[in-house]
C-alpha positions in Angstrom: 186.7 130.0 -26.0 187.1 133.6 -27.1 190.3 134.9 -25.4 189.6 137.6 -22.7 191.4 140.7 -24.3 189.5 140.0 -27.7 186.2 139.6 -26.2 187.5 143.3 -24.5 188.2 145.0 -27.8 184.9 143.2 -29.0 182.5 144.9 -26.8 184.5 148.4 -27.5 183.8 147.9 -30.9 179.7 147.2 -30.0 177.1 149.2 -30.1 175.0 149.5 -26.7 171.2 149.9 -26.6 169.9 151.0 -22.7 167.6 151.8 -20.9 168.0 155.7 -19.6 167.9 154.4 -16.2 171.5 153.6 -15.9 172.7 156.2 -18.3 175.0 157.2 -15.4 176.7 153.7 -14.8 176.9 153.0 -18.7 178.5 156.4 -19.2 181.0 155.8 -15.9 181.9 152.4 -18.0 182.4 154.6 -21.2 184.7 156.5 -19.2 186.7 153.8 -17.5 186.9 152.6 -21.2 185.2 149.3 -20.9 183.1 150.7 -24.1 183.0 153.2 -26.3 181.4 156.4 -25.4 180.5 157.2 -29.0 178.5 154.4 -29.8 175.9 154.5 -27.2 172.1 154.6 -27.7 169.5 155.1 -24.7 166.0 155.1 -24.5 163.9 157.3 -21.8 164.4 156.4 -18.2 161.8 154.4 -16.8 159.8 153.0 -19.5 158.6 149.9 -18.2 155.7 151.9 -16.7 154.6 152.5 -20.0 155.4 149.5 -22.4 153.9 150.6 -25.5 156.4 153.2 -25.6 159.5 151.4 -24.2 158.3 149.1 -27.4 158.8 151.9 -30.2 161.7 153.7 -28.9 163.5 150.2 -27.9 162.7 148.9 -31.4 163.4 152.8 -33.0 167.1 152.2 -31.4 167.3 148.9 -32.4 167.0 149.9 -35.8 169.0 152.7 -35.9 171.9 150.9 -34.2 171.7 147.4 -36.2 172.8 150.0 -39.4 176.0 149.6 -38.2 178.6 146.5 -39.1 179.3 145.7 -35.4 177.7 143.9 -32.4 174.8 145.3 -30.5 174.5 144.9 -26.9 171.0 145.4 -25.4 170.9 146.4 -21.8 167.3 146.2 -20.7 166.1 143.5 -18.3 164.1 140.0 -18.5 161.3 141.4 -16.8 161.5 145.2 -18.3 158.8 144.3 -21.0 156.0 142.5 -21.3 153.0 142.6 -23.8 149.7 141.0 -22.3 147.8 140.8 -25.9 150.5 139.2 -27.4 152.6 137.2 -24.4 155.9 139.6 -25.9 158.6 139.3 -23.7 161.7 142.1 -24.0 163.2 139.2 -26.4 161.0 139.6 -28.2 161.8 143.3 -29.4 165.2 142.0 -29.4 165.0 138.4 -31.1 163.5 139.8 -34.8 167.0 141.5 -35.4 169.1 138.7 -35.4 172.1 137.1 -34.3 174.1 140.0 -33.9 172.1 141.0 -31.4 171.6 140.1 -27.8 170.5 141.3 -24.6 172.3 141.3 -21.0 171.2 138.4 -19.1 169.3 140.2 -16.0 166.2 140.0 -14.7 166.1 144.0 -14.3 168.5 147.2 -14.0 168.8 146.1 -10.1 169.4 142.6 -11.3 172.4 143.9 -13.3 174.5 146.0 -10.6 173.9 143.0 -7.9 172.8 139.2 -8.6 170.1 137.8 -5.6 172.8 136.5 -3.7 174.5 139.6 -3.2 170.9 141.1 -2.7 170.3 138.8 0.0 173.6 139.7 1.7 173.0 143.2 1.6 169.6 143.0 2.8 170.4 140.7 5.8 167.2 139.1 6.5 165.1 143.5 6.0 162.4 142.8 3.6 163.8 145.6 0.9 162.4 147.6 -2.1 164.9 147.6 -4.5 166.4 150.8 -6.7 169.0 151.9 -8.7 170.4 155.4 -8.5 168.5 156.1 -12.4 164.8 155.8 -10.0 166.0 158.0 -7.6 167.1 160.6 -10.1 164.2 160.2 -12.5 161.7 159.7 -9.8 158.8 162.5 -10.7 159.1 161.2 -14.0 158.7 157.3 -14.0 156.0 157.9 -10.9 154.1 160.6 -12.6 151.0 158.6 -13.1 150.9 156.8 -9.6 148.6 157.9 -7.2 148.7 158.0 -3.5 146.6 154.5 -3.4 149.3 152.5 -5.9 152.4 154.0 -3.7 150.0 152.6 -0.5 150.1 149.2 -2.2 153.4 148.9 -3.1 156.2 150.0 -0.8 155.0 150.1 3.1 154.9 146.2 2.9 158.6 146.3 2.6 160.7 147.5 6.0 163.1 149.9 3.8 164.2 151.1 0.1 167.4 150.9 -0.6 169.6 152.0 -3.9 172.3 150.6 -5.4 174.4 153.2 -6.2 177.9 152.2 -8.6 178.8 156.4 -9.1 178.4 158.3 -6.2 175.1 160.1 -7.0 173.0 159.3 -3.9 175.7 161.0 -2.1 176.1 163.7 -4.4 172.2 164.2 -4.2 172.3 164.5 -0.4 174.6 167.0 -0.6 172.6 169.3 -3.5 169.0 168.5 -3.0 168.3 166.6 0.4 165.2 167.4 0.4 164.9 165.6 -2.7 165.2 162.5 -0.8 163.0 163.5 2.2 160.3 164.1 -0.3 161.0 160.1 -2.1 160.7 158.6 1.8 157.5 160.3 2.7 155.8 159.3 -0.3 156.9 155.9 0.1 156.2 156.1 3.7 160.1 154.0 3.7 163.5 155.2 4.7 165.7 155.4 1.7 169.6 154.2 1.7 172.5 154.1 -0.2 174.3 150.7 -0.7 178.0 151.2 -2.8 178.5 148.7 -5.5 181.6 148.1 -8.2 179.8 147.9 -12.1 181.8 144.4 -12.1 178.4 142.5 -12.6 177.1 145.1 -15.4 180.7 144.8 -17.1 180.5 141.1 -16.8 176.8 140.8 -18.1 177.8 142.9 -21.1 181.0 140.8 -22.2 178.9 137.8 -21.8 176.3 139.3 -23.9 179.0 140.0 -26.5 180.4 136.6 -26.3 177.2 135.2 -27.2 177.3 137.5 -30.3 180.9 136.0 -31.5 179.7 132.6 -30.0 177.1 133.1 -33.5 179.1 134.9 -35.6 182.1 132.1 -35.8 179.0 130.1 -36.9 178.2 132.6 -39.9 175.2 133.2 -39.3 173.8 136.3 -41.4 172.7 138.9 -40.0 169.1 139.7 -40.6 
């Protein structure tokens, strides 16, 4: 078993690939100096709505970021990607360049700030729709192309919306642009709260991602 403080200065030394949606929580763990601000890759928020383009600029970062000697953490989820014509998975983007890359494992960016457990707590028995504080602040762009009809399907089944925020933004959006968030709950036809988490789980998810990378690199395995 790797020892704790190396798998630390491990995942300092790796490069993350993310999705833009939790720019703000990987940049709050850049600054707490769980990893390294400097090597840091995103992708545009919000790209599972459009999966032919989270494809090329996942695999575009990819690429860019497996020039490098070190690890490379991928922090998109399970269910992020998935292409119909050829049954493509998001590990699949991520599997063709090799063993010193791997992804988180999470089902989604909601998955990776609070596990279904602590989901289930939280929502105490309210059927919730579930959102991280990325959706909130990139919300005319990842619901551009939804109409009125798709928004009718989706959320009023579900008693309430609620975000969970690890930096303080739906706070510091109610106090800037209120309205902001008046304008997200009529369109959802949902009220819209905050829930406070720690970045434990996405700090967690990432050194076990990284472990996995050593697990393969004490086996010398090339790197593709």
């Amino acid at each position: 078993m790797i020892p704790p403080d190396e798998l630390a200065s491990l995942l300092r030394q790796s490069i993350i690939v993310a999705c833009g949606t939790l720019r703000r929580e990987i940049m709050r763990l850049a600054t707490d100096g769980v990893i390294d601000g400097r090597r840091l890759w995103f992708t545009a928020p919000g790209m599972h709505e459009w999966p032919g383009r989270l494809r090329e600029q996942l695999t575009r970062q990819l690429g860019k970021a497996c020039n490098g000697p070190g690890p490379v953490v991928v922090v998109y989820g399970e269910s992020c990607y998935f292409d119909f014509e050829t049954s493509t998975p998001t590990d699949g983007l991520v599997e063709p360049f090799g063993p010193m890359v791997a992804r988180v494992s999470a089902k989604s960016c909601v998955d990776m700030l609070a596990n279904v457990e602590e989901r289930e707590r939280i929502a105490n028995g309210a059927r919730v729709y579930w959102f991280t504080s990325g959706w909130i602040e990139h919300w005319d762009f990842i619901f551009k192309d939804w109409d009125l009809g798709k928004a009718n399907e989706t959320f009023p089944s579900h008693e309430k919306a609620i975000v969970l925020d690890g930096t303080g933004y739906f706070d510091m959006l109610s106090n800037t642009d209120p309205e902001k968030i008046l304008r997200i709950c009529d369109w959802m036809k949902l009220p819209l709260e905050p829930h406070a988490v720690s970045l434990n789980r996405l700090r967690v998810l990432l050194l076990k991602a990284v472990g996995m990378i050593a697990a393969r690199r004490a086996g010398e395995q090339p790197r593709r």
